[in-house]
N, C-alpha and C positions, 0 to 999 in steps of 0.2 A: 780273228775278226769279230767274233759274238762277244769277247771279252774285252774289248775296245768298247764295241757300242756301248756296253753297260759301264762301263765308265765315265764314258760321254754323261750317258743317260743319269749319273749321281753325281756330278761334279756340277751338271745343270741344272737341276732340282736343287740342290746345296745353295747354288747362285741365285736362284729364285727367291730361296726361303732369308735366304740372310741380306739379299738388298734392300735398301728401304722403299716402301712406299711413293707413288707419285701423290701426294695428298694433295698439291693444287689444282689437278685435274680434279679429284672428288670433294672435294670443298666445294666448286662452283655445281657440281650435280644438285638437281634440285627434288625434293623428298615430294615422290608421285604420291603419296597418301596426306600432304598436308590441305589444309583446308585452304580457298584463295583468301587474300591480305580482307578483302572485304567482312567477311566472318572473321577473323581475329584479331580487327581492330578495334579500340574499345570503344566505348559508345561515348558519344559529346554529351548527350542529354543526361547522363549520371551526375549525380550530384557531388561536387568534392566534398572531400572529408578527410579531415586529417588524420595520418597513418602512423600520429606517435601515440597510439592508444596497443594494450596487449593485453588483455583478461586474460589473468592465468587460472588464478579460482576464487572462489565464494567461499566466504566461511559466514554461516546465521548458527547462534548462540542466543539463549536465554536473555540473556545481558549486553549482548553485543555483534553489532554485524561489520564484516570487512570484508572486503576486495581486495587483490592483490593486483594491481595494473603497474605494469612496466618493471614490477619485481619490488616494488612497495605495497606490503598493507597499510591502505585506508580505509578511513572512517567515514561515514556522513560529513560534509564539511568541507571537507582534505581538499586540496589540490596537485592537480597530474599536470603537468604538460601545458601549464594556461585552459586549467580546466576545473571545475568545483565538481566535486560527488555528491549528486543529490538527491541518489537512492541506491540502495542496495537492494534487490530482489534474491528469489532463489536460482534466476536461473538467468539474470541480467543486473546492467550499471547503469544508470542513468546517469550523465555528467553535461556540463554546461559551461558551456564559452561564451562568453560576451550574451548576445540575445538568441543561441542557439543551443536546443538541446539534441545532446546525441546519446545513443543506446546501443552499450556493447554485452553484444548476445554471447553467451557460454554456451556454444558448442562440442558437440562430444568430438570434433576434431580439430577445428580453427575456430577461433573469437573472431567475429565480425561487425563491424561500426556500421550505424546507421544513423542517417539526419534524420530524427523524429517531426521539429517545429521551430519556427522563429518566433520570441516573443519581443513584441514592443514596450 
């Protein structure tokens, strides 16, 4: 009889471990630690900017400075994306679309755009 149940007892654990998952029950479970929709929905009031820009790095030389954005070094000048290089800093891009300039920051983990000014 005690070696019956314990075969019950592994033949059931066996059946456990190797059926699959109900995942459509836990798929609709909802994560008690996330924030409500209200906090992570983005803000209207930010200002667009277009997200074909990518600082990778800065190179300043004696005789010359380049950026490398989108996987191309440029120069003062150049153009990215519908967009003119209209400085190179040590630690930033200045570039320019139409009557807008924008500033992509080198950061020590993600490059970030930012609408600086419109000019007329």
């Amino acid at each position: 009889m005690f070696r019956r149940q314990i075969t019950v007892l592994v033949f059931g654990g066996l059946l456990a471990v190797l059926m699959p998952a109900d995942t459509g029950r836990a798929a609709s479970l909802s994560d008690p630690t996330r924030p409500p929709q209200r906090f992570i929905a983005p803000v209207a009031s930010a200002p667009v900017v277009p997200q074909s820009w990518q600082l990778g790095s800065i190179l300043i030389a004696p005789q010359r400075r380049v950026a490398v954005i989108n996987g191309q070094p440029l120069s003062v000048g150049d153009q990215v994306s519908g967009a003119k290089v209209i400085a190179i800093e040590s630690d930033r891009v200045r570039l320019r679309q139409g009557s807008r300039d924008f500033v992509l920051d080198l950061l020590p983990q993600r490059p970030t755009v930012t609408a600086v000014a419109e000019q007329e």
